[in-house]
C-alpha positions in Angstrom: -5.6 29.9 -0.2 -6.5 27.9 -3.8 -8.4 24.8 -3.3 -6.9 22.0 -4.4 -7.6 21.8 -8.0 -7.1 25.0 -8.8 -3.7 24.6 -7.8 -3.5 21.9 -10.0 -4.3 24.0 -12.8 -2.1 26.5 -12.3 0.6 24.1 -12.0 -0.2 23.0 -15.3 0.3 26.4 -16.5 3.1 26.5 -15.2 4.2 23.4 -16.6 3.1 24.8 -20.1 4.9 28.0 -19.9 7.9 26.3 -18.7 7.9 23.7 -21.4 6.6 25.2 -24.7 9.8 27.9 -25.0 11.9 24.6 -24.6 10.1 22.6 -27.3 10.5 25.5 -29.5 14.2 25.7 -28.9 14.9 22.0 -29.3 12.5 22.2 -32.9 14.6 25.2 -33.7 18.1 23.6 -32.8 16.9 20.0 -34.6 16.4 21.7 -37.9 19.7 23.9 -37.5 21.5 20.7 -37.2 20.5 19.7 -40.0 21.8 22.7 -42.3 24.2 24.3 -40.1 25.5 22.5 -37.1 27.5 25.0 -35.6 24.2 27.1 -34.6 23.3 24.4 -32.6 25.8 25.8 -30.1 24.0 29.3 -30.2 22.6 30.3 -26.9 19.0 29.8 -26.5 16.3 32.7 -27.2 15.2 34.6 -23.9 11.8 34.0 -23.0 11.6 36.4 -19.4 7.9 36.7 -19.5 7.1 33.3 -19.8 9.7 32.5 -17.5 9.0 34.7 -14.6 5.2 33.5 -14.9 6.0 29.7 -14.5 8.2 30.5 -11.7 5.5 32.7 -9.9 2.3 30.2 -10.9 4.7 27.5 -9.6 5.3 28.7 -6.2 1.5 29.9 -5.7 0.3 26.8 -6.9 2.7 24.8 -4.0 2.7 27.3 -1.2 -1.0 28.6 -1.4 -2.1 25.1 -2.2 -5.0 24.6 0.3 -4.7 21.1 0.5 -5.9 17.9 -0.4 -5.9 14.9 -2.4 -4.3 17.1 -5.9 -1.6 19.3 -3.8 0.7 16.4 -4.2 0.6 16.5 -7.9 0.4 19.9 -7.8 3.8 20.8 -5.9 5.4 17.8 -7.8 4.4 19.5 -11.4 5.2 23.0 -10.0 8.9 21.5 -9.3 9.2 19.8 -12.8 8.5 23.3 -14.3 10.9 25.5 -12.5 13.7 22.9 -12.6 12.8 23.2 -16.5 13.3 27.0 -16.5 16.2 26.7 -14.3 18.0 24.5 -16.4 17.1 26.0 -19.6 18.5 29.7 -18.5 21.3 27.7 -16.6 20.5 30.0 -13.3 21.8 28.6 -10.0 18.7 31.0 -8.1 16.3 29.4 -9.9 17.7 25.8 -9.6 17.4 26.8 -6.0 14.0 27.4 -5.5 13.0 24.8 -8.0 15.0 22.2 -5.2 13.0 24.2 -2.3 9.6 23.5 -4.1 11.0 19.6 -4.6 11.1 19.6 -0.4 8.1 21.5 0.0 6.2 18.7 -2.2 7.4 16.0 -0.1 5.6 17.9 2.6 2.7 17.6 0.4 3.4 13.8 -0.2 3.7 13.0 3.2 0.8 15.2 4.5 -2.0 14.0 1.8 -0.8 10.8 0.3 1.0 8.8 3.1 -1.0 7.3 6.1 -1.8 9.5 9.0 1.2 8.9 12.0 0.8 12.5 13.8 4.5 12.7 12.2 3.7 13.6 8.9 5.1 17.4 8.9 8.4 16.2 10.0 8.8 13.4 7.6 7.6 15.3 4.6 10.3 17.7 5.7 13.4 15.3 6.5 12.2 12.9 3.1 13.0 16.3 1.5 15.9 16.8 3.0 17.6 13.1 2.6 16.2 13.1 -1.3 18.1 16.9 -1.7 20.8 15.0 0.2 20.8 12.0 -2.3 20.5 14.0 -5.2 23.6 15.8 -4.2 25.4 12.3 -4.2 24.6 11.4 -6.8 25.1 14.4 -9.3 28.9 14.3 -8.2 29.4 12.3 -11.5 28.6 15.1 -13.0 31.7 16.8 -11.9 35.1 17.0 -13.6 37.5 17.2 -11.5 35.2 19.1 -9.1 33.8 21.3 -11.8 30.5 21.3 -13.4 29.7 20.4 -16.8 26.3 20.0 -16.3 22.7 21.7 -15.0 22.6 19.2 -12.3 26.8 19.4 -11.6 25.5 23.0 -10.6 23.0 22.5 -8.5 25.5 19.7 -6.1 26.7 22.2 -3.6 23.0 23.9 -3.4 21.1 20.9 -2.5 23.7 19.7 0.0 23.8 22.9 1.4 19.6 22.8 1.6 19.2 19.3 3.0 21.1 20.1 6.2 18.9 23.5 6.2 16.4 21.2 6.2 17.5 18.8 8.7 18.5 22.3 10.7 14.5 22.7 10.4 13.3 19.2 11.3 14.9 18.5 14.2 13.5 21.4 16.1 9.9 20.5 14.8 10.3 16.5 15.5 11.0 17.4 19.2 7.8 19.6 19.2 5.3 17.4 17.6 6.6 14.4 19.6 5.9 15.9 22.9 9.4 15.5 23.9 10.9 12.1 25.3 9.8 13.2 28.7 6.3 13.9 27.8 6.0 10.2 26.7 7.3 8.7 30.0 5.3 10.5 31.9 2.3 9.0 29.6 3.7 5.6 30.1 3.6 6.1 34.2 0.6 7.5 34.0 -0.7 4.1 32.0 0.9 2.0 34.5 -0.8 3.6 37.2 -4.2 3.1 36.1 -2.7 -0.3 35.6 -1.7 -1.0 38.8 -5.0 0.6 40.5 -7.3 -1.7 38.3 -5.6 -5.0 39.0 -5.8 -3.8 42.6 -9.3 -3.6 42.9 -11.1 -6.5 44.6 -13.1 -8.8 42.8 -12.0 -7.0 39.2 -9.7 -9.0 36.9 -7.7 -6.6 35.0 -7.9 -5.9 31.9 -6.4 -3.4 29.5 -7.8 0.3 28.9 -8.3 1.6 25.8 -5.4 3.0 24.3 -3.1 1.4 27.4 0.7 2.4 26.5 2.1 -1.3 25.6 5.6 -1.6 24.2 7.2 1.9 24.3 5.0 2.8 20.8 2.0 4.4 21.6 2.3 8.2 20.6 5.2 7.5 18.3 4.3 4.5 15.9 6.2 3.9 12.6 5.9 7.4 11.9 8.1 8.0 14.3 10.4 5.3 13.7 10.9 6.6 10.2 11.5 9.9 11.3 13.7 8.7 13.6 15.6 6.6 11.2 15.9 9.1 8.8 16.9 12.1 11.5 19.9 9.6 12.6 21.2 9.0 8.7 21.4 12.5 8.1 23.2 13.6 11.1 25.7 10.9 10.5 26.1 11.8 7.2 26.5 15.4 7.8 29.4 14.2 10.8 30.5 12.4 8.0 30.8 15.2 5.4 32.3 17.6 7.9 35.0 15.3 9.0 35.7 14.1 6.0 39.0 15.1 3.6 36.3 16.8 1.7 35.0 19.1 4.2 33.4 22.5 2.9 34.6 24.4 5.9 38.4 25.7 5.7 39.2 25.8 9.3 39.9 22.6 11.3 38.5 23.8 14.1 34.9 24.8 12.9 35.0 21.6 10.7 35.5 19.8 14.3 32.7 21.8 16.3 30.7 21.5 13.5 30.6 17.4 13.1 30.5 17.0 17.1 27.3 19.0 17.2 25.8 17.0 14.1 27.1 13.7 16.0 25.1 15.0 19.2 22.5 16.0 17.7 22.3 12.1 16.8 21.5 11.7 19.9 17.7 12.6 20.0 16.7 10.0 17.1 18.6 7.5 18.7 16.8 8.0 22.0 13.8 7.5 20.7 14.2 4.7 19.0 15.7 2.8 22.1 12.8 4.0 23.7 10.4 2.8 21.6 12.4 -0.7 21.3 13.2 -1.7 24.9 10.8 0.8 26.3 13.6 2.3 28.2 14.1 6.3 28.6 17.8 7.6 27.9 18.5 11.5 28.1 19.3 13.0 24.6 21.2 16.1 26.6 23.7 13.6 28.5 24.0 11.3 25.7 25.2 14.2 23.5 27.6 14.8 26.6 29.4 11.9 25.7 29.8 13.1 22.5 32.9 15.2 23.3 34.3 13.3 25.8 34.2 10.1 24.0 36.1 12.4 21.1 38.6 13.2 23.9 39.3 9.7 24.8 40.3 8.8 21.2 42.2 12.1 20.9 44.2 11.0 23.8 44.7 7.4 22.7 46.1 8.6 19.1 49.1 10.7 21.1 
């Protein structure tokens, strides 16, 4: 692992590498303009051995990063420089890893800079996964008519396509690092129990224990409100995008499977967050039940 501020370092070199062949280009193209303008459409010089070493020092530098208060910047610089060599040699592959260092410095973000929660690995990871996901909505004006003009028209479909691999990735991880919906009833019952036995002890007025389960939120907090919140936006939107008229999948049928089980999978973020409202417990697994059947219903009440 590098510590910290090493990291930071060799994100700068990265950085440096990354930028310098582009400064030289834009100097070069400037003073072309200026006596011949139609070399300004010449294709830029190829730099492969700076190029390949910003890309490498920028994934050391966010994935060997050994943590604290600098691995923020660190990923975030790392990011800036690969998206810089991506878009400069116009490659798709690298735009794609440059995006995949983008979530992995969220994880950074939320690990290091945002207060502790016991959610933090799952939020860094689905805040990198609704920021690919807004990104990808918002490049679409740089379509034309659904083709690319631009560095960032290029990269729409690979960030979409890398949120919900992220989201894919988050859910799984949410329900381990929360304990699962059952583990925190079972926490509340036991609270209430030593509850009950205190205030039933004569002669004792009853009072609270220390870290007594009050309101459904001990265990979660608003870490887990956020996560919750943003688990549910994503698999509506990605019900959304799969039942939509611009659906990436060709068949009907998958299209269909595909945006009941992002609609079920709804389920789990919604369960918590009733659960950490009202205090009451739903199951996620007959929830998403309803999912098809309430489908059904509306199929039947179209014919």
């Amino acid at each position: 692992m590098i510590p910290g501020g090493w990291a930071l370092l060799l994100a700068f070199v990265a950085l440096v590498a990354a930028i310098g062949p582009a400064l030289r280009d834009w100097q070069v193209r400037r003073v072309a303009a200026r006596r011949d303008p139609r070399s300004v459409l010449d294709p830029v010089a190829p730099t492969p051995l700076s190029d390949t070493g910003a890309v490498l020092a920028a994934v050391l530098a966010t994935v060997l990063c050994a943590g604290g208060g600098w691995a923020p910047l660190a990923a975030l610089l790392s990011t800036y420089a690969v998206l810089t060599v991506g878009h400069r040699n116009q490659s798709n592959a690298v735009g794609a890893i440059g995006l995949l260092l983008l979530a992995a410095a969220m994880v950074r973000v939320s690990l290091h800079w945002l207060p502790r929660t016991g959610f933090n690995g799952v939020l860094g990871v689905l805040i990198g996964a609704w920021l690919l996901n807004w990104f990808a909505l918002f490049w679409h004006q740089q379509l034309h008519d659904g083709r690319a003009w631009t560095t960032a028209g290029r990269l729409v479909p690979i960030a979409e396509q890398l949120s919900y691999v992220a989201l894919a990735a988050a859910l799984p991880l949410f329900v381990l690092q929360s304990g699962g919906l059952h583990a925190l009833v079972l926490e509340a019952e036991l609270f209430r129990a030593v509850d009950a036995g205190t205030s039933a002890a004569p002669g004792v007025a009853a009072s609270p224990a220390p870290g007594v389960y009050h309101g459904g939120t001990r265990g979660i907090g608003i870490g887990g409100v956020i996560v919750s919140l943003i688990g549910l936006s994503m698999c509506l939107g990605l019900f959304q995008r799969l039942r939509g008229p611009d659906a990436r999948l060709g068949a009907r049928r998958a299209a269909r499977v595909g945006a009941y089980v992002a609609l079920a999978l709804a389920a789990l973020p919604v369960c918590l967050l009733v659960h950490v409202t009202t205090g009451r417990t739903l199951n996620p697994l007959l929830l998403a039940a309803l999912v098809p059947a309430f489908a059904l219903l509306a199929r039947i009440g179209r014919t």
